[in-house]
PLY file of the C-alpha trace (Angstrom):
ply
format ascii 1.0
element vertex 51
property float x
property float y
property float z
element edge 50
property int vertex1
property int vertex2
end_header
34.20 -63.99 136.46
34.50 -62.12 140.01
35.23 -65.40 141.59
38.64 -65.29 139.28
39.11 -61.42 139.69
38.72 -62.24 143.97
41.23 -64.99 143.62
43.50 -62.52 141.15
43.87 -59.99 143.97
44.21 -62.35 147.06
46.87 -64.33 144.96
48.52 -60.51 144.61
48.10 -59.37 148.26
49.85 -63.03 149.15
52.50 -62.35 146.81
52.81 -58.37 147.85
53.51 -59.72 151.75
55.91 -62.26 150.21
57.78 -59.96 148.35
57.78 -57.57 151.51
59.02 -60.18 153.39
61.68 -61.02 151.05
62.79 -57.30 151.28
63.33 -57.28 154.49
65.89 -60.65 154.23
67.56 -59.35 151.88
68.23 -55.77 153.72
69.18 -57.80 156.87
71.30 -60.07 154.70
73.02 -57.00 153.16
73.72 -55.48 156.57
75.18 -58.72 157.92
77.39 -58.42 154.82
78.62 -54.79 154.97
79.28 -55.58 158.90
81.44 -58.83 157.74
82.99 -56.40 155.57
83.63 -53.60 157.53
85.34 -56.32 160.39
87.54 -57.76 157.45
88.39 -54.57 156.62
89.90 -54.20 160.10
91.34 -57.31 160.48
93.11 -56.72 157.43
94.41 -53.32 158.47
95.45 -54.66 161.29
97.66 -57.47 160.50
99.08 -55.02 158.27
100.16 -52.34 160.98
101.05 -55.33 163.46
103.14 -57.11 160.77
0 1
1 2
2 3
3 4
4 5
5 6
6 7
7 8
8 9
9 10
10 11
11 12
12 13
13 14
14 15
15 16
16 17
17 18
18 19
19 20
20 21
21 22
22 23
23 24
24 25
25 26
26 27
27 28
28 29
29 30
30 31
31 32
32 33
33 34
34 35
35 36
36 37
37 38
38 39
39 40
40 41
41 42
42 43
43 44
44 45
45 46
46 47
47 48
48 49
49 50
């Protein structure tokens, strides 16, 4: 029984620093995003004003 309870809460601290992990992508994938945006944004405004 504390053999399965060890192997419980290693399996959880694994999937805690996955999830962490996973986090962090996906904040860094968001930024990369917003930044693509942002230029678009730009680009956009400035075929506009030089149209």
């Amino acid at each position: 029984m504390r053999e399965d309870m060890v192997r419980v809460l290693d399996q959880r601290d694994i999937l805690v620093k996955e999830n962490e992990k996973l986090q962090q992508q996906l904040e860094e994938e968001r930024q990369k995003v917003a930044a693509l945006e942002e230029k678009l944004q730009q680009d956009q405004l400035l075929s506009k004003s030089g149209a």
